[in-house]
N, C-alpha and C positions, 0 to 999 in steps of 0.2 A: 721455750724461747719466746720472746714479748717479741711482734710484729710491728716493725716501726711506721706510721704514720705520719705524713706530714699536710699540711695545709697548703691548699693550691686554689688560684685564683686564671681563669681564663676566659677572654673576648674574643669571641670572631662573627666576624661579618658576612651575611650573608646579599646572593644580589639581588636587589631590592626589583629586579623584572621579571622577576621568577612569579608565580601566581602564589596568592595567599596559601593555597591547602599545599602547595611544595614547599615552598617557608616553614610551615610550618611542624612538615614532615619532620627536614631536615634538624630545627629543634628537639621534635620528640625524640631521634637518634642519639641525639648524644646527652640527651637527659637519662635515653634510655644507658647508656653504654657507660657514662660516670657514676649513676647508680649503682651496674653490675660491677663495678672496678674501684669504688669506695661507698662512700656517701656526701650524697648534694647536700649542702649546706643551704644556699641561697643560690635564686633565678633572679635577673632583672632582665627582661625582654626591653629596652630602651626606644628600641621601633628603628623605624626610618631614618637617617639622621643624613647631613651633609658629611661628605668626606674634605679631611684635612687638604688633601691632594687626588687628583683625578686616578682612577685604581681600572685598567682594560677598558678606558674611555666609559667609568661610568664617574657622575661625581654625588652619588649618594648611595647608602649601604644600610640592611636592617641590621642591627647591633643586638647581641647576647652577651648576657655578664653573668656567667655563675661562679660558684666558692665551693670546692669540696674538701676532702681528706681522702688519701689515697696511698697505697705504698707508692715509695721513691721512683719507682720502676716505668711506672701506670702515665705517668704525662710524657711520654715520648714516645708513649704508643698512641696516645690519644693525638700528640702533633700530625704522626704519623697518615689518622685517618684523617684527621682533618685535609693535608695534602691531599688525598684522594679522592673527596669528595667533590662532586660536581656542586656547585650552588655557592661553596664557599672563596669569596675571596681577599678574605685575609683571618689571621688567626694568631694567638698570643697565649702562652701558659707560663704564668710565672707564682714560684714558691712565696709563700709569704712569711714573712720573718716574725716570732715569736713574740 
């Protein structure tokens, strides 16, 4: 039986008062964690950036942009941690179309 894969793109926001070596933790985590649960396509660390709208009175956020493949399953678990995760606040996994 052939394991279906699909293609997935996800941004979340980490809070930019956090000190550098926890930033940066928090990245290695789920670089580590979408490695073990597909494969990383592409990282873009975008850095620092101003927020659209003020997010628990902060109004700027460090940004991550990666791309993986993964079974169907795998990005609702990955929502999941992100939820839980202290540092993160805000987060986005969306499939990407063919």
């Amino acid at each position: 039986m052939v394991e279906i894969k699909n293609k997935y793109e996800t941004i979340f926001i980490v809070n930019p008062t956090l000190d550098e070596e926890t930033i940066n933790g928090i990245v290695e985590k789920f670089k580590a964690l979408i490695s073990a649960n597909g494969e990383l396509t592409n990282i873009d660390i975008w850095g620092k950036k101003r927020l659209a709208y003020e997010i628990d009175d902060l109004t700027e956020g460090y940004y991550v942009f990666m791309e993986f493949t993964s079974v169907p399953s795998f990005p609702q678990e990955l929502e999941r941690i992100y939820k839980i995760t202290d540092g993160i606040i805000r987060d986005i996994v969306v499939k990407q179309e063919d």
